[in-house]
SESETOR-497904 format. One record per residue (C-alpha): residue in three letters; z, y, x. Coordinates in pm, 1 decimal. Layout:
! residues N
rest; Z; Y; X
ALA; Z; Y; X
...
This chain:
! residues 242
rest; Z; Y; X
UNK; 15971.8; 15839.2; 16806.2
UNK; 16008.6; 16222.0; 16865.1
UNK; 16166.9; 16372.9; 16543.2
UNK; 15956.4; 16721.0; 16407.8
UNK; 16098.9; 17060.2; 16528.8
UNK; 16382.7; 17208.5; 16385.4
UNK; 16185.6; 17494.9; 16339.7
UNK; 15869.7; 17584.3; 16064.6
UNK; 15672.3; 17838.8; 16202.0
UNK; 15386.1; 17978.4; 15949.0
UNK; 15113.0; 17897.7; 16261.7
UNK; 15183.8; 17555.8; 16141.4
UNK; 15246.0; 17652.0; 15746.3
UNK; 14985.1; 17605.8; 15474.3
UNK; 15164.6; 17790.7; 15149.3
UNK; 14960.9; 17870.4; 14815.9
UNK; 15151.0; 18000.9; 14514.1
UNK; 15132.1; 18307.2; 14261.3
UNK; 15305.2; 18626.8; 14240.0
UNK; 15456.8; 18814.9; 13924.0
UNK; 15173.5; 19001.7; 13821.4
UNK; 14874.5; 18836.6; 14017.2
UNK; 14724.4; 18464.5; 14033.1
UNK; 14767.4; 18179.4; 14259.9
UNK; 14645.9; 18230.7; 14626.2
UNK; 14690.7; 18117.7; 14962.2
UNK; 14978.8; 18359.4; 15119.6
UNK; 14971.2; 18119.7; 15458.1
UNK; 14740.4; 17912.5; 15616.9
UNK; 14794.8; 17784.8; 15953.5
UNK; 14655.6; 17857.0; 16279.2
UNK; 14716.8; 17434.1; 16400.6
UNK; 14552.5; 17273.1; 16247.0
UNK; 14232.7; 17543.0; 16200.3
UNK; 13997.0; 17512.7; 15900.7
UNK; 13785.6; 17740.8; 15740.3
UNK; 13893.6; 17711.8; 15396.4
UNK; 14215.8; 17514.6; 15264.1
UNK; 14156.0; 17478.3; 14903.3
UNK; 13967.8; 17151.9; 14881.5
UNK; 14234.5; 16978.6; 15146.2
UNK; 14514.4; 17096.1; 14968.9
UNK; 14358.7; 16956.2; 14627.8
UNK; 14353.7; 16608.5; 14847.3
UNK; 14699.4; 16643.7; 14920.1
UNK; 14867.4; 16754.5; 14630.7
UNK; 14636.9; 16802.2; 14336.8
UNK; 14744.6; 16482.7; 14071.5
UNK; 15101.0; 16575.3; 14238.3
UNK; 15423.7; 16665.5; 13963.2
UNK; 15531.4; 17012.4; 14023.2
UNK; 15841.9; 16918.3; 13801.1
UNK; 15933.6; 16576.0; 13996.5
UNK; 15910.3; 16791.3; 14380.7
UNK; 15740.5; 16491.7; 14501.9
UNK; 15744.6; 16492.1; 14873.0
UNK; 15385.0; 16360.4; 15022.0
UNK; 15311.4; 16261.0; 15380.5
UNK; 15075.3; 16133.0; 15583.8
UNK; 14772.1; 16227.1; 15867.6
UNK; 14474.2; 16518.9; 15851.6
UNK; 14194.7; 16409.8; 16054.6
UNK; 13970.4; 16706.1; 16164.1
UNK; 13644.6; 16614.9; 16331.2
UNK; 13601.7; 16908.5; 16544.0
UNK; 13280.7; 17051.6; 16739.9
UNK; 13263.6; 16925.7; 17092.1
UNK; 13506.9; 16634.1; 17118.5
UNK; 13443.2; 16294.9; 17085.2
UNK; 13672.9; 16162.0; 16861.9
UNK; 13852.3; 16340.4; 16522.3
UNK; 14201.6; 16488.4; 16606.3
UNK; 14466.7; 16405.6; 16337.6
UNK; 14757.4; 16618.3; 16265.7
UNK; 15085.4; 16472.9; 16056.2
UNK; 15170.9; 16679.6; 15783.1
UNK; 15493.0; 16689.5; 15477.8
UNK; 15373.8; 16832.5; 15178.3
UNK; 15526.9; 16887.4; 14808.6
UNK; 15429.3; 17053.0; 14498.0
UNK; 15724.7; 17221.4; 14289.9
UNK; 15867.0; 17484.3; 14097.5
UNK; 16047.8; 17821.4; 14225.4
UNK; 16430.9; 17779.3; 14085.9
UNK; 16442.6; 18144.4; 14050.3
UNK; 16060.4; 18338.0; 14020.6
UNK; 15862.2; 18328.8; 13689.8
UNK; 15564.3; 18490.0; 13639.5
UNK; 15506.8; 18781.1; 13410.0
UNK; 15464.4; 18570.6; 13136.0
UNK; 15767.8; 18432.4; 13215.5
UNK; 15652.3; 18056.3; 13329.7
UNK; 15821.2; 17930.3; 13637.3
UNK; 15589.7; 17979.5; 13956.3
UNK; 15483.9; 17680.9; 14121.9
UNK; 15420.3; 17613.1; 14505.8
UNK; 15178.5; 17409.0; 14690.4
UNK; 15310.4; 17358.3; 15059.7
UNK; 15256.2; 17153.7; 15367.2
UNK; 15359.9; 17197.8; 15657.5
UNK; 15228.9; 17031.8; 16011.9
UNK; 15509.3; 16942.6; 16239.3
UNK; 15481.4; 16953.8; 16597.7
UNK; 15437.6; 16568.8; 16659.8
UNK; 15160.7; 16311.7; 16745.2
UNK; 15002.1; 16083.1; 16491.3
UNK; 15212.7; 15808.9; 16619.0
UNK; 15491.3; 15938.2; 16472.1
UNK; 15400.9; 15992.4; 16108.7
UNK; 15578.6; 15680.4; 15963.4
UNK; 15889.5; 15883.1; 16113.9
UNK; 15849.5; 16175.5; 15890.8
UNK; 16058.2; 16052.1; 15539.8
UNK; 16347.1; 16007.9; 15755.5
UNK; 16322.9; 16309.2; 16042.8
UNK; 16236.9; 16544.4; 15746.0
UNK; 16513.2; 16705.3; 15525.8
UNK; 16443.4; 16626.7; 15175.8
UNK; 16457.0; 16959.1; 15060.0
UNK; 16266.7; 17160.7; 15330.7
UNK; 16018.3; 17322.0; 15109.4
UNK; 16338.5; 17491.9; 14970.4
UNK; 16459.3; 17569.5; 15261.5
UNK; 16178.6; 17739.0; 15379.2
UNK; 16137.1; 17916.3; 15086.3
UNK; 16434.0; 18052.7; 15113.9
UNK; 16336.7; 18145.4; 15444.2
UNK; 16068.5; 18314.8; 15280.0
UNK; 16255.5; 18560.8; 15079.5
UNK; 16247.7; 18884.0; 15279.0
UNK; 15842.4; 18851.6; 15330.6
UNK; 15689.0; 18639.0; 15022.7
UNK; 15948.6; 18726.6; 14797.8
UNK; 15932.3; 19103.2; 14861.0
UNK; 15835.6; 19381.2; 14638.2
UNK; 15500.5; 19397.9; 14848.3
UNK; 15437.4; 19056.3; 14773.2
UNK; 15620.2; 18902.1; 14489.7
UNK; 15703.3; 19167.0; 14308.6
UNK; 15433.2; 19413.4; 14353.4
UNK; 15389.8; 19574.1; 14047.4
UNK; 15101.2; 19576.9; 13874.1
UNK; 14994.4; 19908.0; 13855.1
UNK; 15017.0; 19938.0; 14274.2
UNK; 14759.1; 19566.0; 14227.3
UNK; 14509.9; 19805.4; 14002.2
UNK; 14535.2; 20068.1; 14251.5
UNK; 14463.0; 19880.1; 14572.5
UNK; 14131.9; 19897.4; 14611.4
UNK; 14110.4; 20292.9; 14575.4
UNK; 14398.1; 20337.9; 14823.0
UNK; 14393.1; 20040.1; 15132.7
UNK; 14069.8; 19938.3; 15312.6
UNK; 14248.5; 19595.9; 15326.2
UNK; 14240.6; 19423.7; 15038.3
UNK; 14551.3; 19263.5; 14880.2
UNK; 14567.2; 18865.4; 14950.6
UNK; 14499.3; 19001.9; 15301.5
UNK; 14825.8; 19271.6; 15353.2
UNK; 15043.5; 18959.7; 15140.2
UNK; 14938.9; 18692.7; 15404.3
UNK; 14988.0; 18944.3; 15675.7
UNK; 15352.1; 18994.4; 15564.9
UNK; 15376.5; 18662.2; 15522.2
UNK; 15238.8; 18526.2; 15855.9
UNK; 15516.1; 18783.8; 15986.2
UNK; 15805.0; 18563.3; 15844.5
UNK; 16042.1; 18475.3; 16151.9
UNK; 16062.3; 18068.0; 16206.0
UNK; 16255.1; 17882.4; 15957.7
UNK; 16538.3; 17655.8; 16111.4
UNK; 16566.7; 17325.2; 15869.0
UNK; 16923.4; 17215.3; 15995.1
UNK; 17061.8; 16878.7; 15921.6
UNK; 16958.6; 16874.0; 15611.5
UNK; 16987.0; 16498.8; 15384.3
UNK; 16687.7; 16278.2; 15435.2
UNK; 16554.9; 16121.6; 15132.7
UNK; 16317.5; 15826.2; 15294.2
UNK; 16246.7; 15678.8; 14909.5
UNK; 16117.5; 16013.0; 14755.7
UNK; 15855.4; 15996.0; 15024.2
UNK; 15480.0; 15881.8; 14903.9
UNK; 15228.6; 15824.2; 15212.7
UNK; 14917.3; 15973.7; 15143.3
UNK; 14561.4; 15790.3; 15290.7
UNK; 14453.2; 15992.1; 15616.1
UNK; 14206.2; 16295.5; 15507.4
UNK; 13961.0; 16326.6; 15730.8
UNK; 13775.8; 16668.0; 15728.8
UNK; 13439.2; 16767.3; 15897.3
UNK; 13371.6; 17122.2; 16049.0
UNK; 13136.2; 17342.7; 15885.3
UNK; 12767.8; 17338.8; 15878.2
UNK; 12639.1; 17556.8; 16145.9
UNK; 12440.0; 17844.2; 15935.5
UNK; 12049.8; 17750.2; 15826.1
UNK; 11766.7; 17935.5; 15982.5
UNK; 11704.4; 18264.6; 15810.1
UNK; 11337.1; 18153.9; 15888.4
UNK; 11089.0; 17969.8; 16100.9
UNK; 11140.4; 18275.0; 16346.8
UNK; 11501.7; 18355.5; 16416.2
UNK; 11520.0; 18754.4; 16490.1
UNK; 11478.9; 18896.1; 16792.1
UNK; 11305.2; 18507.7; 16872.4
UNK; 10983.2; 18531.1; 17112.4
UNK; 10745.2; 18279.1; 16939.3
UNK; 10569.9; 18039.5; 17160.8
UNK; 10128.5; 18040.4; 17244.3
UNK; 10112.1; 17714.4; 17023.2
UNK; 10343.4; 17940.3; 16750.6
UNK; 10148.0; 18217.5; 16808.8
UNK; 9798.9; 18092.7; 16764.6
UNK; 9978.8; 17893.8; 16417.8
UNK; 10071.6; 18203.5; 16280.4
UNK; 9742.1; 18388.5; 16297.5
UNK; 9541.1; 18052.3; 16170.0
UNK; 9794.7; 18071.2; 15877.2
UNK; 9739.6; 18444.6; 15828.2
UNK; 9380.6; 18406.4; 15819.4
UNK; 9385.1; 18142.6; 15609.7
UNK; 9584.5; 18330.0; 15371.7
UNK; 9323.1; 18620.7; 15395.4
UNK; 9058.7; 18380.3; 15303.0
UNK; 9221.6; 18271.7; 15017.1
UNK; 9301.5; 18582.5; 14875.3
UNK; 9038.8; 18797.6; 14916.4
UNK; 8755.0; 18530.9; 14949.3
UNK; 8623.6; 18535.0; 14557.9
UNK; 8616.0; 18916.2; 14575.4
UNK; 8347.7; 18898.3; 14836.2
UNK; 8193.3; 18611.3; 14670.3
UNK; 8207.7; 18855.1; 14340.2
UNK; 8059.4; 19123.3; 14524.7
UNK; 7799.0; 18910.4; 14727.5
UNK; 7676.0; 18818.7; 14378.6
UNK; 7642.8; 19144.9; 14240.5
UNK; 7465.9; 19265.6; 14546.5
UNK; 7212.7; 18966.4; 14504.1
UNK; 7174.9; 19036.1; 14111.2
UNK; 7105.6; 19443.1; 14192.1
């Protein structure tokens, strides 16, 4: 089976963690696979996980995507854990969610606890140092956090995951393979998105049809009845009484 790339790019990173001074947020998400929001996926993944055991989860991430027949799964590693050096300002140890989707077809997920270095959310962590662990990210202080919105038309999260994203590929070496520390996770299959409701029986800028047509002015009138039907009664009767 073809081992994972020695590389971890962040177009193939999903990364959520906390800086010093602000709360937990995604500061990578990757471009393969695509989704339009992480948050309940990641919960799947790594959500009854112990951030002080570094348990290192595997397994498949089915996405049933818009215009092909059948749902396209993508291996992934993931771990939760704590940073061996950050605390927040409060001065608890920061904790990381991470997975990361090697380059390699679903065939080859049972490979991953031994093709996968045991500790390559540290490594790449490490490799993270001179974007996530910057004083634009990290350790921005909080003052500059209160001030953002008054000074950048991009907001915060945004610039952090930009920096981020920017982080060069991460090589993982030859690091030790731990195949027993491995737990294999049931596939989680994920659906696109709802296309967007109707903002009404007419869409704008719609042409309504004859039969639509003729509808809407037998509803109007109907409408017109309704409402202003007792007032002419009313007045019919007052006419009679004069």
């Amino acid at each position: 089976m073809p081992a994972p790339a020695p590389l971890v790019e962040t177009s193939r990173l999903l990364w959520r963690t906390r800086g010093e001074h602000w709360d937990y947020e995604f500061i990578c998400v990757p471009e393969i696979p695509a989704l339009p929001a992480w948050l309940s996926t990641l919960e799947a993944m790594l959500g009854d996980a112990d951030a002080g055991a570094g348990e290192l989860r595997y397994g498949l991430l089915e996405v049933d995507e818009r215009g092909q027949r059948a749902p396209r799964a993508y291996p992934y590693v993931a771990v939760r854990f704590l940073d061996p050096a950050r605390r927040d300002w409060t001065g608890r140890q920061v904790q990381h969610f991470a997975a990361w989707f090697p380059p390699v077809s679903p065939e080859a997920v049972a490979a991953l606890p031994e093709a996968v270095p045991a500790d390559w959310h540290l490594r790449v962590l490490d490799g993270l140092a001179g974007t996530y662990g910057s004083g634009e990210v990290f350790g921005l202080p909080e003052a500059a956090i209160r001030a953002w919105k008054r000074s950048h038309e991009e907001s915060r999260a945004a610039r952090a995951m930009a920096i981020v994203k920017a982080t060069p590929p991460v090589a993982l070496g030859d690091g030790e393979a731990a195949p027993s520390r491995w737990t294999r996770v049931p596939t989680l299959k994920k659906k696109p998105p709802e296309p967007p409701a109707a903002a009404g029986l007419l869409s704008a800028g719609a042409v309504p049809s004859v039969k639509g047509r003729r509808f809407g002015c037998f509803a109007i009138g109907a409408m017109m009845l309704a409402a202003f039907g007792p007032l002419v009664l009313a007045c019919g009767v007052r006419l009679l009484g004069a």
